[in-house]
KEKE-3310 file (N, C-alpha, C; in steps of 0.2 Angstrom, whole numbers, plus 5000, padded with zeros to 4 digits):
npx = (4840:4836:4822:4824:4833:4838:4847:4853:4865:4875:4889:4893:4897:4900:4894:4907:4914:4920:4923:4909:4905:4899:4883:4866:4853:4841:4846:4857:4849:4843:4853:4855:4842:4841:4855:4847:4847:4849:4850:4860:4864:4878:4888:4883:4887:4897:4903:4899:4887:4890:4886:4880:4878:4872:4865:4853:4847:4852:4863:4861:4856:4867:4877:4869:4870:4887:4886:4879:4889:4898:4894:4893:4906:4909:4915:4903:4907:4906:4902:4910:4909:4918:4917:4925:4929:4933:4939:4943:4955:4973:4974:4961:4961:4970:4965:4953:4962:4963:4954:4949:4959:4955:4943:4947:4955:4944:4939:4933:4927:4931:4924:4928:4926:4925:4914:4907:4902:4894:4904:4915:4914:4919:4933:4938:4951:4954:4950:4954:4967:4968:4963:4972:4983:4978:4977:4991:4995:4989:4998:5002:4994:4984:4971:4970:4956:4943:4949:4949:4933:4922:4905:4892:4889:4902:4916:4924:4934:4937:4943:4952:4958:4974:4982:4990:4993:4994:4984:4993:4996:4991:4995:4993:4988:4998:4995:4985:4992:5004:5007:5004:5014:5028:5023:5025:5036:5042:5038:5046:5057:5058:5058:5065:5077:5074:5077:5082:5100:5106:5120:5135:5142:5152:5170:5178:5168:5159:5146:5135:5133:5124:5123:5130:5121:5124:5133:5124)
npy = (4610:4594:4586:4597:4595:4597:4591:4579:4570:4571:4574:4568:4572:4567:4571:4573:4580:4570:4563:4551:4550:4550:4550:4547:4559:4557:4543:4548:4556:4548:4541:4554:4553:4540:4545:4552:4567:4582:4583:4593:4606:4613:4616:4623:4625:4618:4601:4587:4595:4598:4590:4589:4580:4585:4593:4603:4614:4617:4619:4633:4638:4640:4648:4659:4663:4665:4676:4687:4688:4691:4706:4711:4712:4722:4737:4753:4764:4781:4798:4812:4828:4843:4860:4878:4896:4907:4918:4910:4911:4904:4895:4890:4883:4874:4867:4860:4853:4842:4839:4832:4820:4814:4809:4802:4793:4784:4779:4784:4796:4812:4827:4840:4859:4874:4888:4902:4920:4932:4949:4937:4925:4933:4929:4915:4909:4910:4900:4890:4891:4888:4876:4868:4872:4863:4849:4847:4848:4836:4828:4810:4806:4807:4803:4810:4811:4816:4829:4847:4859:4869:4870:4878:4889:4885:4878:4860:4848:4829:4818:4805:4790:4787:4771:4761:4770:4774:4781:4790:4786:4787:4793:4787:4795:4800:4789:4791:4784:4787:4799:4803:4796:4803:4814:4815:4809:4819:4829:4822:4825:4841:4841:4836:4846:4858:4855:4860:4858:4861:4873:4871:4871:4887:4883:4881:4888:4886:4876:4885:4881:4872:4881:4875:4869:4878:4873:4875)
npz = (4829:4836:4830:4820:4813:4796:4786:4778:4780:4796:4804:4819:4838:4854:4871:4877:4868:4860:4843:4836:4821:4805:4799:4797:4803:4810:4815:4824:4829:4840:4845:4853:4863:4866:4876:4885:4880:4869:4851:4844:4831:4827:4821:4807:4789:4790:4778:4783:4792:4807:4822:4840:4855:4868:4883:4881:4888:4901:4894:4889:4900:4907:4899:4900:4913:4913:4905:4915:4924:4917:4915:4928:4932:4922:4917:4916:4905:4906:4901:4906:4911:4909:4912:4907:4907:4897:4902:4914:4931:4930:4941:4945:4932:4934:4945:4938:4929:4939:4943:4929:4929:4938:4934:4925:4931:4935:4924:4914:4902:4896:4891:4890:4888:4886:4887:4879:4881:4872:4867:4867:4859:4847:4850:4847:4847:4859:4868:4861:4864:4877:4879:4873:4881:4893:4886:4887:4898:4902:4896:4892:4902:4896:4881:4866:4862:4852:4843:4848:4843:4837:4844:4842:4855:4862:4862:4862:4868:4867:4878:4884:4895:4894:4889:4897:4907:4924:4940:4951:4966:4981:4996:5013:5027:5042:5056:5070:5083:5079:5079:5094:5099:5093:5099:5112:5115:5110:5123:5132:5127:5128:5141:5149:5143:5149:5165:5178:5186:5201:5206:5211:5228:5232:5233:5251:5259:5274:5280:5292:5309:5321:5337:5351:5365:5383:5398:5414)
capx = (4840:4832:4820:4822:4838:4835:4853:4855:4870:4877:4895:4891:4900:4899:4894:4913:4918:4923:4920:4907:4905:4895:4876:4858:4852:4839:4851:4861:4844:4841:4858:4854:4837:4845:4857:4846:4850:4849:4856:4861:4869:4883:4892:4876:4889:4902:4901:4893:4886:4891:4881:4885:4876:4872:4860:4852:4843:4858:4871:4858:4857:4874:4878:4866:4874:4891:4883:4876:4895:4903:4891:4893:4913:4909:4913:4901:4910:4903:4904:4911:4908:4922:4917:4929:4927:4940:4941:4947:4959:4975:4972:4957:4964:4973:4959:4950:4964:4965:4948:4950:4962:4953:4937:4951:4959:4940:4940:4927:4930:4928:4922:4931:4922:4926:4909:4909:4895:4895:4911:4920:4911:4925:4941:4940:4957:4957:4946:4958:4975:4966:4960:4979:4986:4977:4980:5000:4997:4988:4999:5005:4988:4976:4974:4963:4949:4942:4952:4943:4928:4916:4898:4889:4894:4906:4922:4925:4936:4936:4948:4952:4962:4979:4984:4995:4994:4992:4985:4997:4994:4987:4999:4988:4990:4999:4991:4985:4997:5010:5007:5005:5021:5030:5023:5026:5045:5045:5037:5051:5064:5056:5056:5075:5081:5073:5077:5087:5103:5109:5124:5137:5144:5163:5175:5179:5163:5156:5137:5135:5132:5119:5126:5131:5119:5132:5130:5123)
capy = (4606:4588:4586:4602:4593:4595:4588:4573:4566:4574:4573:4567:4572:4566:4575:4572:4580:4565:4560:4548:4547:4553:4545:4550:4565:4553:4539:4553:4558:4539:4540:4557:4551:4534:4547:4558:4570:4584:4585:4600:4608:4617:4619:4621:4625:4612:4598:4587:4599:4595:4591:4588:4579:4590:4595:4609:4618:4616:4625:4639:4642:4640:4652:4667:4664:4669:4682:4689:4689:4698:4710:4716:4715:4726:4746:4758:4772:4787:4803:4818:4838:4850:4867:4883:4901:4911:4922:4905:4910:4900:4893:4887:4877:4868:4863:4858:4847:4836:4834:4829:4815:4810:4805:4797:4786:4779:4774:4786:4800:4817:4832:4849:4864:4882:4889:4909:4923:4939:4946:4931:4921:4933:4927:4906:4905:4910:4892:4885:4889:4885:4864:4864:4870:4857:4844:4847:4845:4828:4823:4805:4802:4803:4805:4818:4805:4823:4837:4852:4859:4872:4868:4884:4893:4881:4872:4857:4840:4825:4815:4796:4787:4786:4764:4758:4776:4774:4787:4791:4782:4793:4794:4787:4800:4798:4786:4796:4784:4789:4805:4804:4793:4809:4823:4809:4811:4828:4832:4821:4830:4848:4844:4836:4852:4862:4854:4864:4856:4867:4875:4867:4876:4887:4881:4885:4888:4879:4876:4885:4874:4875:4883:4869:4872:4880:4872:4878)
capz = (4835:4837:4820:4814:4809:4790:4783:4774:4786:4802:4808:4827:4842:4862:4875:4880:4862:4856:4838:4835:4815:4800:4800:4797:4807:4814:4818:4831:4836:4844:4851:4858:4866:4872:4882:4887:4878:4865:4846:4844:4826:4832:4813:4801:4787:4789:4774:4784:4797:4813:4829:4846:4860:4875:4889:4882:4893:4905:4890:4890:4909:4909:4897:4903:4920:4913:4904:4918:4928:4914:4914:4934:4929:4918:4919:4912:4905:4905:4897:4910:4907:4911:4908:4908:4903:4892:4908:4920:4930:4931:4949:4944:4928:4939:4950:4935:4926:4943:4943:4923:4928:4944:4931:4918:4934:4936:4918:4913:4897:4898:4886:4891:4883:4887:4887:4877:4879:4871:4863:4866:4852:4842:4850:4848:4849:4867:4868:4859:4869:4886:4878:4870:4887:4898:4884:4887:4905:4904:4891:4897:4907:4891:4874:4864:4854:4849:4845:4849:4837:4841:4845:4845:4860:4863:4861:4867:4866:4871:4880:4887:4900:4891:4890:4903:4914:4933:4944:4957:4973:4987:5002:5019:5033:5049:5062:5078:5088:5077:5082:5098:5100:5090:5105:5119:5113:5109:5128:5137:5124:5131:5148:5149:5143:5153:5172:5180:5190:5206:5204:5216:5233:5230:5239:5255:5262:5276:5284:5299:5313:5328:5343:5356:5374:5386:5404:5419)
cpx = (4835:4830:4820:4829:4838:4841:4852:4861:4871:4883:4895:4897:4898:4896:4900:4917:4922:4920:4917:4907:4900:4888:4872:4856:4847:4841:4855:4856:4845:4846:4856:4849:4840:4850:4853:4846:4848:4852:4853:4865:4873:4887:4886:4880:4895:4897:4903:4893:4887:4888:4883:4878:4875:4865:4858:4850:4848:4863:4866:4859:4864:4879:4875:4869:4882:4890:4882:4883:4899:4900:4891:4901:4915:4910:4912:4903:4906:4903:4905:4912:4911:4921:4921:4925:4934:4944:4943:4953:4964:4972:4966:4954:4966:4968:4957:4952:4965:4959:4946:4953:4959:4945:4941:4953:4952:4937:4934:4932:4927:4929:4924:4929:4924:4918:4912:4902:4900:4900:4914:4920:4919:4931:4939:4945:4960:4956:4951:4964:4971:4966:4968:4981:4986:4977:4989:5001:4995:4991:5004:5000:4980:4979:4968:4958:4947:4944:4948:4940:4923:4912:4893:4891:4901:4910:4924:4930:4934:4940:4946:4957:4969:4980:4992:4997:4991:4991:4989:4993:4994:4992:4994:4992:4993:4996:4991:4990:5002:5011:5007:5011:5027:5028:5026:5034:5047:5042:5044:5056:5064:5058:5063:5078:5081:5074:5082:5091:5107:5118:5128:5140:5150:5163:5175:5174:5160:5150:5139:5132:5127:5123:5126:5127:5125:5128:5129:5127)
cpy = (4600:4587:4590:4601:4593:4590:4579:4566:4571:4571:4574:4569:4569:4572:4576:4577:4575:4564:4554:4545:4551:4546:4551:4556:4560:4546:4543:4557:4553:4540:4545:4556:4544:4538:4554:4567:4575:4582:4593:4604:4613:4623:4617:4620:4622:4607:4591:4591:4595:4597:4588:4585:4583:4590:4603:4615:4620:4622:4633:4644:4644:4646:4662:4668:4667:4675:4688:4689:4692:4704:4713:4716:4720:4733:4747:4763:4778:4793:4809:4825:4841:4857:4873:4890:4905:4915:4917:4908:4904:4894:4887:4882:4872:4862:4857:4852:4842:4833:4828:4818:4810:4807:4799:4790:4780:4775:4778:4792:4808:4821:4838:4854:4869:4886:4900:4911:4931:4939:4943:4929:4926:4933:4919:4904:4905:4903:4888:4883:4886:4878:4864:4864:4865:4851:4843:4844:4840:4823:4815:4799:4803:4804:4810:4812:4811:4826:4843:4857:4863:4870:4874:4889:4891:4877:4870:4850:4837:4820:4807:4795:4784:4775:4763:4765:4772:4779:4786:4789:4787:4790:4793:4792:4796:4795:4792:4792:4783:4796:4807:4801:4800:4815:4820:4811:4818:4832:4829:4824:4837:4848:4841:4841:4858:4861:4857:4859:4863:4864:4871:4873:4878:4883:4885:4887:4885:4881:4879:4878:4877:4876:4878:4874:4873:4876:4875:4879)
cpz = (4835:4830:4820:4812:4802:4786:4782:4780:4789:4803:4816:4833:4848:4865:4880:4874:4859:4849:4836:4827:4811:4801:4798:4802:4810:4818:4824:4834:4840:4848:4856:4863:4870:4879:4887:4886:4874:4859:4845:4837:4827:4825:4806:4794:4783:4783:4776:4789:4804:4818:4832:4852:4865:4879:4886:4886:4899:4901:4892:4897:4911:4906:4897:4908:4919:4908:4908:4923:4923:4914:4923:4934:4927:4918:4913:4911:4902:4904:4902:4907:4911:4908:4910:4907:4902:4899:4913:4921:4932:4937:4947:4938:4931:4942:4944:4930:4932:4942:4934:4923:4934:4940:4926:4925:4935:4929:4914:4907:4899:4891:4891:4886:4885:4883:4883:4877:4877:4865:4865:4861:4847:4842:4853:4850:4855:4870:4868:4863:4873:4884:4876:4876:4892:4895:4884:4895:4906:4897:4894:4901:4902:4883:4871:4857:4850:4847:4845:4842:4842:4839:4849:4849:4862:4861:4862:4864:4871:4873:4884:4889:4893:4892:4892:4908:4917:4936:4947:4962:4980:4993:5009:5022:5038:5052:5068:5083:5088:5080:5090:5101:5101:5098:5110:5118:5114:5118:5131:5135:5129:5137:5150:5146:5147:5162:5172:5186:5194:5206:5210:5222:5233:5238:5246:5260:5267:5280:5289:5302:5317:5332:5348:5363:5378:5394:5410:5425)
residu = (UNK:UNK:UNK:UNK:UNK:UNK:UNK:UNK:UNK:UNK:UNK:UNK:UNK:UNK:UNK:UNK:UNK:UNK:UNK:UNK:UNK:UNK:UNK:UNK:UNK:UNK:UNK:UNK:UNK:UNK:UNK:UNK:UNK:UNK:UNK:UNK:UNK:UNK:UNK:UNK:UNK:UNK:UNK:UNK:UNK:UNK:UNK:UNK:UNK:UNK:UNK:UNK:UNK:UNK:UNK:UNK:UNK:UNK:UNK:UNK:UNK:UNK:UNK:UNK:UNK:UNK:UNK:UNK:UNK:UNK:UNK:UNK:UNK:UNK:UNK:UNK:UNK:UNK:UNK:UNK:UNK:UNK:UNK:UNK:UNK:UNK:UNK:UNK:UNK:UNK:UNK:UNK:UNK:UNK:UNK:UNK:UNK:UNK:UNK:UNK:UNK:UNK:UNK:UNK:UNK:UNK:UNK:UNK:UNK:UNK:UNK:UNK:UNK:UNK:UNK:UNK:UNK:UNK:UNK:UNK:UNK:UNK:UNK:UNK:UNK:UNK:UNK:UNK:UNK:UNK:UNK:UNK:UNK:UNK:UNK:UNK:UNK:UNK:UNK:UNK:UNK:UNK:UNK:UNK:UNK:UNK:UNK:UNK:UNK:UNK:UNK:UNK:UNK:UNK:UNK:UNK:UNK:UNK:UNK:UNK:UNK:UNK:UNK:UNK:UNK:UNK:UNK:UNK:UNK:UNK:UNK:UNK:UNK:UNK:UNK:UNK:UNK:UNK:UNK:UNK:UNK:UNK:UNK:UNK:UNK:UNK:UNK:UNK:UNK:UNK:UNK:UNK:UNK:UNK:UNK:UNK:UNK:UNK:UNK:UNK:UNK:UNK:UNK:UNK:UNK:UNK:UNK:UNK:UNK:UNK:UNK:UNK:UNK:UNK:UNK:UNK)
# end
């Protein structure tokens, strides 16, 4: 940059990108000093090396600033641990494959082991089916980076967010003034079935009357 320009000629650029021309490294220094400017060698390698006019100090700031915005874009993926036992039962497979896909939907990988003490250590293969079973069930929503491989007491894979799965999209609950709407109905249904309408009078029938005073 500037004189630790060593090259013989330099092919000059603008601070627009435009091309200026081939010249002296010291002659495109002057220009860039007239603008205020840095030279900068951008293509050390090119035949003549090309340098560029610019604001250095500016590219710099400017380039750790976007640095520094892909970097909180960023997700850190991190390594999640599911552990079993040869003795899990079903039920509790279950549980532990949602929890599997509820770490893959936030982008994160997970290591599933089947933990063995005692005799276990002499039936693996019980290990084995339970990692195959639960990669049958997440097959679709990952993929197996590992395939399983005992590690001491343990045997464990390791799995990753399948490309282009989508969690399943979680169902909001009823509104309360949904609900209250719904019983508000279902009371006025209840209570109009329930009113009683009087029977009509048979026929034939008629009101006594009040006796007429008799005169004195």
């Amino acid at each position: 940059m500037n004189e630790r320009i060593r090259a013989r000629e330099v092919r000059l650029i603008d601070e627009n990108g435009e091309m200026i021309g081939v010249m002296p490294p010291m002659r495109a220094l002057d220009i860039a000093r007239e603008r205020n400017l840095d030279l900068v060698e951008i293509s050390p390698n090119a035949l003549p090396p090309v340098c560029k006019l610019m604001d250095y100090g500016r590219y710099k700031y400017e380039q750790a600033k976007k640095e520094n915005e892909a970097r909180k874009h960023q997700k850190t993926i991190t390594l999640k641990d599911i552990r079993i036992r040869p003795r899990t039962d079903e039920h509790d497979i279950d549980v532990k494959t949602r929890k599997i896909q509820e770490f893959l939907a936030e982008g994160d990988k997970v290591r599933v082991s089947v933990q063995f003490r005692g005799a276990e250590l002499r039936h693996p293969e019980i290990g084995r089916r339970l990692l195959d079973e639960i990669a049958e069930v997440l097959k679709g929503s990952a993929i197996i980076e590992r395939p399983p491989i005992m590690e001491g007491k343990m045997m464990s894979m390791i799995v990753s967010r399948a490309p282009g799965w989508e969690p399943p999209k979680k169902q909001a609950a009823p509104s309360a003034s949904s609900n209250d709407k719904r019983q508000a109905v279902s009371a006025t249904t209840n209570s109009t079935a329930t009113t009683s309408t009087p029977a009509p009078a048979p026929k034939g029938s008629e009101t006594p009357s009040s006796p007429k005073p008799q005169g004195s």
